[in-house]
Z-matrix of the N, CA and C atoms (Angstrom, degrees):
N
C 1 1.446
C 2 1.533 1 109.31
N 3 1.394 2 112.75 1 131.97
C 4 1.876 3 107.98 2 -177.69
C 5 1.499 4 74.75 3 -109.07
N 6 1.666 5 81.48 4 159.52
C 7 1.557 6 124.50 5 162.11
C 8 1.668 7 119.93 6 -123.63
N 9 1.265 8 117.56 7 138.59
C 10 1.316 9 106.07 8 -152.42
C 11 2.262 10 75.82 9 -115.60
N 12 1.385 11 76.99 10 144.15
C 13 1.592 12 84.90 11 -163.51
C 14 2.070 13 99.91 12 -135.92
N 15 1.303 14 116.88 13 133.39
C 16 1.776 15 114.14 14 -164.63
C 17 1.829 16 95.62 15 -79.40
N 18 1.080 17 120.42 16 153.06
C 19 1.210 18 119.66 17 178.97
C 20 2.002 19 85.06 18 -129.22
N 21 1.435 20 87.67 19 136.78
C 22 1.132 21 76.22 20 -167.60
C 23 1.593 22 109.60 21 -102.97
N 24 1.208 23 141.44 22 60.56
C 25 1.117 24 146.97 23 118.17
C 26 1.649 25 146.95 24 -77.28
N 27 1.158 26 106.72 25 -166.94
C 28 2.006 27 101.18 26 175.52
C 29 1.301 28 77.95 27 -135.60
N 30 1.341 29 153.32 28 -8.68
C 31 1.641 30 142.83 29 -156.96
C 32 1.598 31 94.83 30 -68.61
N 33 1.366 32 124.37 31 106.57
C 34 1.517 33 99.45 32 165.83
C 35 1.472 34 121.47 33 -71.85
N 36 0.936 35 111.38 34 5.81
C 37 1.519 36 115.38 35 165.74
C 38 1.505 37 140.81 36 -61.82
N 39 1.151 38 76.10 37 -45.61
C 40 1.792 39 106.90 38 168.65
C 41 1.309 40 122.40 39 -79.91
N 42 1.113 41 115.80 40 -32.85
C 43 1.718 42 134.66 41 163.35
C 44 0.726 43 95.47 42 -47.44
N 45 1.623 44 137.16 43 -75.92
C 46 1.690 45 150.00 44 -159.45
C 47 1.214 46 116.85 45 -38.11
N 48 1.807 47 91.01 46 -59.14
C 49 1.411 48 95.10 47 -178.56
C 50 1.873 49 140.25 48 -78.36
N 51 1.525 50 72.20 49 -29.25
C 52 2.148 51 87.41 50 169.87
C 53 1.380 52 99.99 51 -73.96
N 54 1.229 53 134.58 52 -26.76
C 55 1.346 54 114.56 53 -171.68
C 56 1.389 55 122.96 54 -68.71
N 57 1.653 56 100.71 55 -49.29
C 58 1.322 57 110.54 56 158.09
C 59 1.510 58 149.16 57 -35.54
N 60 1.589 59 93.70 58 -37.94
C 61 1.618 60 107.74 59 169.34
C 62 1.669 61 102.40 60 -88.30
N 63 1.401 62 116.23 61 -25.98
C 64 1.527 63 92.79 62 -169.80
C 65 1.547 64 120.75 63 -105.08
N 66 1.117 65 113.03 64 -9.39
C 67 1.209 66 130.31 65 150.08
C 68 1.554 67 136.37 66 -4.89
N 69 1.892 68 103.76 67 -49.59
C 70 1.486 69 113.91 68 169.88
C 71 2.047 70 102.70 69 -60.26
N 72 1.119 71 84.12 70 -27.65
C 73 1.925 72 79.02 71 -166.16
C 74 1.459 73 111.30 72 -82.71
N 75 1.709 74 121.71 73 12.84
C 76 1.143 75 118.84 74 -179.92
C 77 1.672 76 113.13 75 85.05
N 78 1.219 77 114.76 76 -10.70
C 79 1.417 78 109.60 77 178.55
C 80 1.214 79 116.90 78 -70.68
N 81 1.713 80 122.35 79 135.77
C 82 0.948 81 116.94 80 158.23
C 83 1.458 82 128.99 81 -112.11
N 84 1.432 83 130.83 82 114.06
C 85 1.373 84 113.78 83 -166.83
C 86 1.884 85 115.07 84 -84.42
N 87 1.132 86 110.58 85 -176.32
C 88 1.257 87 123.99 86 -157.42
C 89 1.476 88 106.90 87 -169.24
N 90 1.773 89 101.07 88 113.97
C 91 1.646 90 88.68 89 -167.68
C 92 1.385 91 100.99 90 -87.56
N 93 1.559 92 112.52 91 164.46
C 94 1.487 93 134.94 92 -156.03
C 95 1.865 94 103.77 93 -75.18
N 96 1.934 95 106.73 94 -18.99
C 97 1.253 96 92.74 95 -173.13
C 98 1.901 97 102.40 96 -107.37
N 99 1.189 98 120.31 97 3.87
C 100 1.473 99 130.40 98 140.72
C 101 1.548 100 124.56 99 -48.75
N 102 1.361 101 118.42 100 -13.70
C 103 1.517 102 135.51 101 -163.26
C 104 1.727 103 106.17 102 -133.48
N 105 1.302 104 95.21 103 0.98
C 106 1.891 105 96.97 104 177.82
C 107 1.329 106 118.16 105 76.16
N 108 1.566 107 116.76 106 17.35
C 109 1.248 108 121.55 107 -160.82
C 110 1.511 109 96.85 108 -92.91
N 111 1.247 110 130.78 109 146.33
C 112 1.800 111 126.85 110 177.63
C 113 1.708 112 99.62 111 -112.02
N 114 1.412 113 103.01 112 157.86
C 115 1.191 114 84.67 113 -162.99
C 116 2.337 115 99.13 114 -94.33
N 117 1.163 116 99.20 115 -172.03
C 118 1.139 117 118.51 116 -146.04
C 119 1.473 118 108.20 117 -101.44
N 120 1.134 119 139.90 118 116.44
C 121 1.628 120 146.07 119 -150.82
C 122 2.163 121 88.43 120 -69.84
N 123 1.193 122 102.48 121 111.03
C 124 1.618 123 105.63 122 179.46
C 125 1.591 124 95.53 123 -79.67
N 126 1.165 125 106.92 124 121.26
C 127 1.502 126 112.56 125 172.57
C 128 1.317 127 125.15 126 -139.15
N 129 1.285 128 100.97 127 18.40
C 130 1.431 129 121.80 128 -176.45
C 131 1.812 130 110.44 129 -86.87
N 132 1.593 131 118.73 130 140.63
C 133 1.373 132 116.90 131 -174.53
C 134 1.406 133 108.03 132 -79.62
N 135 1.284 134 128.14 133 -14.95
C 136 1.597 135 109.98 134 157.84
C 137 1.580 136 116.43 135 -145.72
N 138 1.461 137 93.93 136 175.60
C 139 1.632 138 99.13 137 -171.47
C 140 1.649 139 104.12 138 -40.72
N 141 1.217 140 126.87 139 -44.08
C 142 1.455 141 126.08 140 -162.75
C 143 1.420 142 108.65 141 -72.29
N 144 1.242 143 117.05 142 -12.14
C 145 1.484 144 127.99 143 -164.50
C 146 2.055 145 82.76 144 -87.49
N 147 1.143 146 92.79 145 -83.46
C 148 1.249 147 111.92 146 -171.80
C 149 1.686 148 128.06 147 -35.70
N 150 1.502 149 105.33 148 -32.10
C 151 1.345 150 118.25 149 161.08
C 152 1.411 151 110.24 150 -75.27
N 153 1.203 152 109.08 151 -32.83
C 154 1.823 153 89.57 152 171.03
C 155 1.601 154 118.25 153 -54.99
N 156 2.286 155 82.80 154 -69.88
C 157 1.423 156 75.88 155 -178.09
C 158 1.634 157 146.51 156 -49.33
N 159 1.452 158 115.69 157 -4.46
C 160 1.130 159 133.35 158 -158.51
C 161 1.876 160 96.39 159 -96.48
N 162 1.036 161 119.40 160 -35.91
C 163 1.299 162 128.34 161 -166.09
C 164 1.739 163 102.04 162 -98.56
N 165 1.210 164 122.91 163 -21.21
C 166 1.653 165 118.00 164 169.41
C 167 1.677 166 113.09 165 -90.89
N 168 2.043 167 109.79 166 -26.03
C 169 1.382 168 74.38 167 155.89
C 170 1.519 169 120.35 168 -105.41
N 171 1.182 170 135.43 169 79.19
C 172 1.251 171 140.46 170 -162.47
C 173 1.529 172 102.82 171 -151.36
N 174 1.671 173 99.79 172 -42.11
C 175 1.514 174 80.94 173 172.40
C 176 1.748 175 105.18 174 -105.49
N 177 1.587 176 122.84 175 3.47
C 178 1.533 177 85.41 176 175.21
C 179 1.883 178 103.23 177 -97.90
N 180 1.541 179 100.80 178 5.38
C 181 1.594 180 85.06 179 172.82
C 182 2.138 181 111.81 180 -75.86
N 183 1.382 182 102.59 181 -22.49
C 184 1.476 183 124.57 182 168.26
C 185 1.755 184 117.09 183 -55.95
N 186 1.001 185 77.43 184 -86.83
C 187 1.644 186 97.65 185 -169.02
C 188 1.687 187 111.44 186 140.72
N 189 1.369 188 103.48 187 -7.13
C 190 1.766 189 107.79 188 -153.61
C 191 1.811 190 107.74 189 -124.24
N 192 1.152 191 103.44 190 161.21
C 193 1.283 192 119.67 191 -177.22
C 194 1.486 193 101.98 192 -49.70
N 195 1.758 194 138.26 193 157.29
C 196 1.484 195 140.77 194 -144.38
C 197 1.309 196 105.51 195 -172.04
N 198 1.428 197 96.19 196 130.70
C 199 1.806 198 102.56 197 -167.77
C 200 2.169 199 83.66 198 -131.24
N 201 1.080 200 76.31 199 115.98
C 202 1.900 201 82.24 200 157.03
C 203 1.888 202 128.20 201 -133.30
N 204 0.639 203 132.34 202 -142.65
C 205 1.449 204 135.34 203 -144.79
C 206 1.172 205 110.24 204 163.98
N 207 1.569 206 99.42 205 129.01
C 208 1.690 207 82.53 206 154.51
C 209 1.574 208 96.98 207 -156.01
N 210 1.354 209 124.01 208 118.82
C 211 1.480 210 117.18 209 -176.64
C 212 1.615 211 118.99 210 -136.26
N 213 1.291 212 133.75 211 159.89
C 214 1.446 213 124.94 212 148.71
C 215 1.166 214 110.27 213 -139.48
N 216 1.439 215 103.26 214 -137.93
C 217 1.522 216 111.24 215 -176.48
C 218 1.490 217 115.30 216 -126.85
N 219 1.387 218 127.90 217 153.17
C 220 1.388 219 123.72 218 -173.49
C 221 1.269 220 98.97 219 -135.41
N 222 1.176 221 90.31 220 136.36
C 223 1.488 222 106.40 221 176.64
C 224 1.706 223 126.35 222 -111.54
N 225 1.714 224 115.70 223 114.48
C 226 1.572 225 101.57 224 179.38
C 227 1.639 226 130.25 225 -26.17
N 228 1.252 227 85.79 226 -66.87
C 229 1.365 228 95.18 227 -170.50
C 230 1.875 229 133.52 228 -94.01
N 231 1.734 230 83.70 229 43.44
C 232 1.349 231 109.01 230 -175.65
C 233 1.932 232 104.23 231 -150.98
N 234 2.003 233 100.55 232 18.73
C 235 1.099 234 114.19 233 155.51
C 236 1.684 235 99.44 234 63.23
N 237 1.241 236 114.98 235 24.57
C 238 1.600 237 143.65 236 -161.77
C 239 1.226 238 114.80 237 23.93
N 240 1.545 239 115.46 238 75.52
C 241 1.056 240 123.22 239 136.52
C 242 1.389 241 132.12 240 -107.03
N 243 1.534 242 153.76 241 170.08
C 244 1.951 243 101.56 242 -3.55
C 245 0.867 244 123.72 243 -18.12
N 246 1.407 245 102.67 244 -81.69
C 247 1.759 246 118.05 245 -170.50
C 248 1.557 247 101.10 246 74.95
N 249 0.798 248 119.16 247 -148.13
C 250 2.050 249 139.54 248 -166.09
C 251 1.442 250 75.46 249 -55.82
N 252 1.409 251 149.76 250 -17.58
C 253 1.674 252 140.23 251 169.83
C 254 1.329 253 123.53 252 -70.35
N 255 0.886 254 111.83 253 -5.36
C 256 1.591 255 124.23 254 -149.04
C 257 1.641 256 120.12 255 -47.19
N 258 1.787 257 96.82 256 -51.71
C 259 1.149 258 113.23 257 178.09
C 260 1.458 259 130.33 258 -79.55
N 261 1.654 260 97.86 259 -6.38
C 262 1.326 261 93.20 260 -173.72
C 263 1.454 262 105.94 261 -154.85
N 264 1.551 263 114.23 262 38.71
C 265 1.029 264 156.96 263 162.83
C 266 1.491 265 105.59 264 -31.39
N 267 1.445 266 113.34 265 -72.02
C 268 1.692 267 118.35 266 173.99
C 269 1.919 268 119.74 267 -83.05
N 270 1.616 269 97.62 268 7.52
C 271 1.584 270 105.39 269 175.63
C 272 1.466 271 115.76 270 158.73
N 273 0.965 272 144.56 271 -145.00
C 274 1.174 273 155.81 272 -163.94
C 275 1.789 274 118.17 273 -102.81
N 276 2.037 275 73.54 274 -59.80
C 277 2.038 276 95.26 275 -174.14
C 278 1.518 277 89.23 276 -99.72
N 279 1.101 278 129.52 277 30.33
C 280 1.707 279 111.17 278 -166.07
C 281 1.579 280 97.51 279 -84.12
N 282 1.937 281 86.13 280 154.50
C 283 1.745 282 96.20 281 172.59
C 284 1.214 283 101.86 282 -92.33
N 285 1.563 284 96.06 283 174.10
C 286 1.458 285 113.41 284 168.93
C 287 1.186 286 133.04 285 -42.87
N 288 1.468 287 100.23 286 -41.86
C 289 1.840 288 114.83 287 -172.11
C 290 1.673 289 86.97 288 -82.78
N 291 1.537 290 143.20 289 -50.18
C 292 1.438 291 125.79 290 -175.96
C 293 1.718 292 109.55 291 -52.39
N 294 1.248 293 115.23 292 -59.62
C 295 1.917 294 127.41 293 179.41
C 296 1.926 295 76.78 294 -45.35
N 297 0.822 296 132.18 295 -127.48
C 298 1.749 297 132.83 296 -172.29
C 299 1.680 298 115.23 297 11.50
N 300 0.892 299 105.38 298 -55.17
C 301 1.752 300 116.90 299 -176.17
C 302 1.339 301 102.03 300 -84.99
N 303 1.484 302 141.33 301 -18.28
C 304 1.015 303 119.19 302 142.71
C 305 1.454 304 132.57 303 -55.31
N 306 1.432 305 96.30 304 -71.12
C 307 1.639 306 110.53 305 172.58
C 308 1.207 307 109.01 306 -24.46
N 309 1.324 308 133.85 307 -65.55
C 310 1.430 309 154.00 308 -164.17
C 311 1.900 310 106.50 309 -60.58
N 312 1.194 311 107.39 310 -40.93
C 313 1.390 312 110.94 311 167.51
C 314 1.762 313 119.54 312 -80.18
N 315 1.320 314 110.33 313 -32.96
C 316 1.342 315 103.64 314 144.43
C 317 1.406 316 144.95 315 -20.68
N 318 1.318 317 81.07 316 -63.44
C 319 1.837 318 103.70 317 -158.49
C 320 1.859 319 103.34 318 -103.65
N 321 1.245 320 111.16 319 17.79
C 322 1.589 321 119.59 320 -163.84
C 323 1.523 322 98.70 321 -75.31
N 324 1.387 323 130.02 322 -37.65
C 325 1.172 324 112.20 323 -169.75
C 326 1.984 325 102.63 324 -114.50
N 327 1.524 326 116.13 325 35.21
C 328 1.267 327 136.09 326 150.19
C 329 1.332 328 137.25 327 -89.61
N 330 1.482 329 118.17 328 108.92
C 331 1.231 330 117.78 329 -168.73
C 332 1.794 331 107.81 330 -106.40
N 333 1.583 332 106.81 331 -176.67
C 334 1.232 333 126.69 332 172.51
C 335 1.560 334 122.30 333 36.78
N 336 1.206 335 117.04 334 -117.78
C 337 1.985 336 117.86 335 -179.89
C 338 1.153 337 90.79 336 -72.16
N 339 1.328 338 137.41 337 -34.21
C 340 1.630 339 128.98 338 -156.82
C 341 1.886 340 102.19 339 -59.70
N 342 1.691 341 123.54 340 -9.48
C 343 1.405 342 115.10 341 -175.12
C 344 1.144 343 105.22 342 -95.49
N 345 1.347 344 130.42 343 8.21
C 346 1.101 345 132.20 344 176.66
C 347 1.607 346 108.72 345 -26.68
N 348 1.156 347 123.86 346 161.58
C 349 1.483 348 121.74 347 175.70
C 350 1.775 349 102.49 348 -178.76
N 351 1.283 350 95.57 349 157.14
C 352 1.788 351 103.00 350 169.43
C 353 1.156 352 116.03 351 -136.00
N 354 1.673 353 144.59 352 157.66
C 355 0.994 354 114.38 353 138.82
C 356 1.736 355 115.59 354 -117.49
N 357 1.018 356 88.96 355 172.00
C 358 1.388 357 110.00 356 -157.47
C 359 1.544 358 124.95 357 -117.14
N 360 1.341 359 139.85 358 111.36
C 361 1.295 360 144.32 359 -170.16
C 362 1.583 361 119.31 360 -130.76
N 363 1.469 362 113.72 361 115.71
C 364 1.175 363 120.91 362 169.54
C 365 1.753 364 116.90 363 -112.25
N 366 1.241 365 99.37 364 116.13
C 367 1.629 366 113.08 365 -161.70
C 368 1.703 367 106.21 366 -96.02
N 369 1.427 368 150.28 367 147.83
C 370 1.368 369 157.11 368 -176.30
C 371 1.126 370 108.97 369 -137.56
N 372 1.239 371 133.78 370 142.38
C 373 1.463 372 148.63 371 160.97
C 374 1.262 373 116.75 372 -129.83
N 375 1.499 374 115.52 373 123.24
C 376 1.447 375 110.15 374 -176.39
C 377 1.682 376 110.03 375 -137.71
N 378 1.089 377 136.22 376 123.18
C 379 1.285 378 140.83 377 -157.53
C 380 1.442 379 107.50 378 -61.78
N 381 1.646 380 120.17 379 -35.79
C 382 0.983 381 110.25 380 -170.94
C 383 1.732 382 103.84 381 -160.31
N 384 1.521 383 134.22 382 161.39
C 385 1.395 384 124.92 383 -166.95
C 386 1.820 385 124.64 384 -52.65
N 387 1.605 386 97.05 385 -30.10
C 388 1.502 387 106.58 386 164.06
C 389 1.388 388 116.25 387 -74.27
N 390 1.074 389 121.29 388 -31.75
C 391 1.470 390 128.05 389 -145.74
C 392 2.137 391 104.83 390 -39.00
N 393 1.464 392 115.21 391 109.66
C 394 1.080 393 126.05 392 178.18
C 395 1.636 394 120.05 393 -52.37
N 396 1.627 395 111.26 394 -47.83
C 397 1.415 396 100.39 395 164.05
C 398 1.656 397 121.91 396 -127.23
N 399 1.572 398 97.44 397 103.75
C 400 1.288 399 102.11 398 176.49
C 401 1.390 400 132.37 399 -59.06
N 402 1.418 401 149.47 400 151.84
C 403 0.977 402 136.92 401 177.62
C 404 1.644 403 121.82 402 -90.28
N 405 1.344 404 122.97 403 114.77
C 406 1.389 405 134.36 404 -164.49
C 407 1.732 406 113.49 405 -105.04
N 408 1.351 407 110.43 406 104.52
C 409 1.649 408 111.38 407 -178.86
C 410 1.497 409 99.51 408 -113.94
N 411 1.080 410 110.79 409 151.60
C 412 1.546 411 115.01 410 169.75
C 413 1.775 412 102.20 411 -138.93
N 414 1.499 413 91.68 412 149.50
C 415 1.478 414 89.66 413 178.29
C 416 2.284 415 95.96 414 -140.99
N 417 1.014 416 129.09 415 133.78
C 418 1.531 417 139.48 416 -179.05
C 419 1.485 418 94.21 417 -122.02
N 420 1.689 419 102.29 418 137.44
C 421 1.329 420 131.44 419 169.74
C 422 1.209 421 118.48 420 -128.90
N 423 1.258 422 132.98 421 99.96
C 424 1.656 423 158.71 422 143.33
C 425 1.505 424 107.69 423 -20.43
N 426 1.640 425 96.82 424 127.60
C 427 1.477 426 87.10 425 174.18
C 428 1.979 427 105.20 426 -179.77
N 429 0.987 428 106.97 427 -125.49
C 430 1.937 429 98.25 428 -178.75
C 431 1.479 430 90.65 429 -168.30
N 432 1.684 431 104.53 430 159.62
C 433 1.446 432 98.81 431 -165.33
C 434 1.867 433 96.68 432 -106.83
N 435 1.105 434 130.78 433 123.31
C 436 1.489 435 139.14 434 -171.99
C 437 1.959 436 104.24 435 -61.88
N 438 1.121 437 95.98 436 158.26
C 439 1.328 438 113.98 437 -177.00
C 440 1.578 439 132.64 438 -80.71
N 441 1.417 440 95.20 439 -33.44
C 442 1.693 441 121.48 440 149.09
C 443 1.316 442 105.71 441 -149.75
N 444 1.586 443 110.90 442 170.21
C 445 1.329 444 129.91 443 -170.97
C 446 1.486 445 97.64 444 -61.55
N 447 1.699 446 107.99 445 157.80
C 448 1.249 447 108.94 446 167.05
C 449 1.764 448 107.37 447 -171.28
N 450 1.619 449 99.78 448 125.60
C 451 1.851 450 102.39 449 168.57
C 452 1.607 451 90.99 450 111.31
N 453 1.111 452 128.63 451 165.50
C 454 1.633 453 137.19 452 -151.30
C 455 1.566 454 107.86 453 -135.84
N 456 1.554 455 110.27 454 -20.52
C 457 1.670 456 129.24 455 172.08
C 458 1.371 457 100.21 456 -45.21
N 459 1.442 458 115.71 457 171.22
C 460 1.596 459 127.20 458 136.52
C 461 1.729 460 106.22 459 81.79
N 462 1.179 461 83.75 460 -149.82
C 463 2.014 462 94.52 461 -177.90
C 464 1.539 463 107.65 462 -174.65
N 465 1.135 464 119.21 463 178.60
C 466 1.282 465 121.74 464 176.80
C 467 1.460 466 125.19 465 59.57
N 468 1.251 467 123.04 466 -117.50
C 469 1.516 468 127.25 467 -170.42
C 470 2.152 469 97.71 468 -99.29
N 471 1.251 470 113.94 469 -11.52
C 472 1.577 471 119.78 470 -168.31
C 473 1.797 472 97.33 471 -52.40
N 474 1.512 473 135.38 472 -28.45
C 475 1.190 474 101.46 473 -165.56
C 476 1.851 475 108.62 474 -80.29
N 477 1.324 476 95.63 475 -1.45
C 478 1.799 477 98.87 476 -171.10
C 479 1.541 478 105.25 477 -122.01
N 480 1.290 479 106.79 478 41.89
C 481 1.787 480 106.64 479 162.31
C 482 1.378 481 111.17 480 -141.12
N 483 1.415 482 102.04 481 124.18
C 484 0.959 483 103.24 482 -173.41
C 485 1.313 484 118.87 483 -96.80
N 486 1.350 485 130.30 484 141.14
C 487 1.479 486 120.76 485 -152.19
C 488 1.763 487 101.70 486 -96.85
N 489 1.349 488 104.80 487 128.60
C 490 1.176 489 101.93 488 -171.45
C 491 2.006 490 122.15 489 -53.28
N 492 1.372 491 95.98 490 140.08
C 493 1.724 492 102.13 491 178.01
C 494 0.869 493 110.42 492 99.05
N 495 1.932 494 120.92 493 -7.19
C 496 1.438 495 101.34 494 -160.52
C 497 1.715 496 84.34 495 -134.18
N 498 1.305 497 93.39 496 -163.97
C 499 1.384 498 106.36 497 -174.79
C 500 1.867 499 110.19 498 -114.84
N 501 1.585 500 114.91 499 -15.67
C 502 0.994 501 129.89 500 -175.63
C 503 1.460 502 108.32 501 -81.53
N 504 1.580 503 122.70 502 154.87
C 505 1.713 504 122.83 503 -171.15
C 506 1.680 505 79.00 504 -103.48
N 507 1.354 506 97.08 505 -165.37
C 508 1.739 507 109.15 506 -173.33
C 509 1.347 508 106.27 507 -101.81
N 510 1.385 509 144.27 508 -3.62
C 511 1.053 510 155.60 509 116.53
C 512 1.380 511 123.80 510 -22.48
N 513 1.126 512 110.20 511 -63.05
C 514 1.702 513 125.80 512 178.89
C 515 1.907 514 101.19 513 -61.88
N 516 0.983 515 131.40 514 -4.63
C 517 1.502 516 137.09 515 -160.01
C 518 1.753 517 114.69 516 -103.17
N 519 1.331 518 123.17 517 127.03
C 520 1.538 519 98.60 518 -160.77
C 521 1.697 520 91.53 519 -107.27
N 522 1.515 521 101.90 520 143.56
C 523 1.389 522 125.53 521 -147.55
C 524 1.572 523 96.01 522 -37.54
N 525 1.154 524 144.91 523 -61.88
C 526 1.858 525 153.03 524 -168.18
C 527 1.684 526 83.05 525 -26.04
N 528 1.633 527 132.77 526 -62.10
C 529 0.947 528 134.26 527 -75.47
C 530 2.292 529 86.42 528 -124.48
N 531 1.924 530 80.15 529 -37.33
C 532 1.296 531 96.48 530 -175.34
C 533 1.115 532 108.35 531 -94.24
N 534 1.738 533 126.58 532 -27.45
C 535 1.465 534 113.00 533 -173.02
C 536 1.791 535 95.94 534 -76.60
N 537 1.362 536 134.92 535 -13.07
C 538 1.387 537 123.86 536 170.12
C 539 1.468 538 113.93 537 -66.93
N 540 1.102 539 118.86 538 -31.97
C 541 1.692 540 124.80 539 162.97
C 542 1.141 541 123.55 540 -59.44
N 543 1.563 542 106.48 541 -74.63
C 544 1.354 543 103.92 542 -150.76
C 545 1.882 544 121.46 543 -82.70
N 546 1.024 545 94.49 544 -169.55
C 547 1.435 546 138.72 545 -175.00
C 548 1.365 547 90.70 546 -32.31
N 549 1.092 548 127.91 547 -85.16
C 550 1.597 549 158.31 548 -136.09
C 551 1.620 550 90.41 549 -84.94
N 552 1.260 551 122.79 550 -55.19
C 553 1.469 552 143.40 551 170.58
C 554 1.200 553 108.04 552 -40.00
N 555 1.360 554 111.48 553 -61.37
C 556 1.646 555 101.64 554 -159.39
C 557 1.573 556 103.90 555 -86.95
N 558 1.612 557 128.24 556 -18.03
C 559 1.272 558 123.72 557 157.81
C 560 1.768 559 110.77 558 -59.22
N 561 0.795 560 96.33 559 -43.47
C 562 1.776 561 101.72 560 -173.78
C 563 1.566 562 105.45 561 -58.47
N 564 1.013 563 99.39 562 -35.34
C 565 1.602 564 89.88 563 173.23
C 566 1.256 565 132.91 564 -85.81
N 567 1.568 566 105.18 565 -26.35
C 568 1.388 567 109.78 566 171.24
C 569 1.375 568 113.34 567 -71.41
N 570 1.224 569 130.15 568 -14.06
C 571 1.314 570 137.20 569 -168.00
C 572 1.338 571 95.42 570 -89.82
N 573 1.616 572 124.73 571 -49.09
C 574 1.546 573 140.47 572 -172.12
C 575 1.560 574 97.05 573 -42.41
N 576 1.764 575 117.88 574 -47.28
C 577 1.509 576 129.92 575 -164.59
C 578 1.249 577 96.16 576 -80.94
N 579 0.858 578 133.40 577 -83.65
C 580 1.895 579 133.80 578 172.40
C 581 1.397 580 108.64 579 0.12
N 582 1.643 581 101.86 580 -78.26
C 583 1.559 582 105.84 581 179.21
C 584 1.445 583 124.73 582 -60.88
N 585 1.749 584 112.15 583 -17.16
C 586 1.785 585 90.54 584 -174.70
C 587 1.654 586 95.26 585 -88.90
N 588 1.614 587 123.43 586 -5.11
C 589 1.683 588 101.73 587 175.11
C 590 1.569 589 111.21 588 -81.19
N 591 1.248 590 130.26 589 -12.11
C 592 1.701 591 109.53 590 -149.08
C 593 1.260 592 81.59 591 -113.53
N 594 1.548 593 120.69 592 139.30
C 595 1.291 594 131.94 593 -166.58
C 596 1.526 595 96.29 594 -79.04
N 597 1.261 596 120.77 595 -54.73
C 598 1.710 597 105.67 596 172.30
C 599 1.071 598 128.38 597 -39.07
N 600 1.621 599 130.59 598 -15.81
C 601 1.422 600 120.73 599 177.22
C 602 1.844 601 98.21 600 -105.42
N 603 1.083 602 114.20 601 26.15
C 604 1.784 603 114.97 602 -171.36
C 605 1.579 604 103.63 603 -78.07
C-alpha cells in the first residue's frame, strides 16, 4: 500500500533522493510546489527549527502528512557558516554556482585542516499541520571544503566537498554511493526507521 506524503520542497534534487530511500516503506513523495504550495519564509534560528517549520506549513497548506529538510554546510573557519544560510548565502534568488563562488572567495586565502567543513541535515515528519510531536532525524557529513568545483552529480555546495578519506567531492559520487554517506541520507534513514515502527505512520 503507498502513501503519498508532501515533501516540502521544489529542489528536484531532494525529491530524487528521499524518494529513493523511502520508497521501501511505500511512500510516495510529492513536491509541495507540484501542489501550488509556495514555500515558507524560514525564520527559524536553526536547521531543526526550520525543518519543522517548513514541514507544518506544507502539510496544513495540503491536508497531508509532510516531510521537510532543511540543511547546509558549515564551515570551521567561517565560525560555521552558511549554516541555516546556505541557500541563500550569496542572496536571496542566488544560484548554486553564486552560494559556491562565494564560499570559495571566502575561504581563498584558507589553507590545510582550517577547510574543514560538514554538512549538516535535520529532517521532520509530521502527520498532520497540528501534529504535537513531530519526528526529528538529523544526519552530519564530515569532510573539507575543495579548491574549485568538481564532478557534474548532486546540487548545491556537492561540487566543493570533499568527502572525507577520499579524494572524490560529493559531486564526483554516483547517487547509490552518496545517499549511503551523506547528510540528507543518513537523516532519511533514520526517519525511514522511525516511521516503519509507529503504526500511525504505517
Amino acid at each position: 500500500m503507498t502513501r503519498e506524503v508532501v515533501l516540502a520542497t521544489g529542489n528536484a534534487g531532494k525529491l530524487r533522493e528521499l524518494q529513493q530511500i523511502l520508497a521501501p516503506l511505500g511512500i510516495v513523495l510529492v513536491a509541495q510546489t507540484a501542489l501550488g504550495v509556495e514555500a515558507v519564509a524560514e525564520t527559524g534560528l536553526s536547521f531543526i527549527e526550520n525543518a519543522i517549520l517548513k514541514a507544518r506549513h506544507a502539510a496544513r497548506a495540503t491536508g497531508r502528512p509532510a516531510i521537510a529538510d532543511d540543511s547546509g554546510i558549515a564551515v570551521d573557519a567561517l565560525g560555521g557558516a552558511p549554516g541555516i544560510c546556505s541557500a541563500r548565502f550569496a542572496g536571496a534568488d542566488a544560484s548554486d554556482a553564486a552560494n559556491v563562488a562565494k564560499l570559495l572567495a571566502a575561504m581563498a586565502d584558507v589553507d590545510g585542516a582550517a577547510r574543514r567543513c560538514r554538512f549538516i541535515c535535520c529532517m521532520a515528519y509530521v502527520a498532520h499541520g497540528a501534529d504535537p510531536v513531530p519526528i526529528v532525524c538529523e544526519g552530519v557529513w564530515e569532510g573539507m571544503l575543495a579548491r574549485a568545483p568538481r564532478g557534474s552529480g548532486g546540487f548545491g555546495y556537492d561540487p566543493v566537498f570533499l568527502v572525507e578519506g577520499g579524494e572524490r567531492t560529493s559531486a564526483e559520487l554516483d547517487p547509490d554511493t552518496k545517499n549511503l554517506l551523506s547528510h540528507r541520507g543518513q537523516a532519511a534513514r533514520a526517519l525511514a526507521a522511525r516511521l516503519a515502527v509507529l503504526p500511525r505512520h504505517a
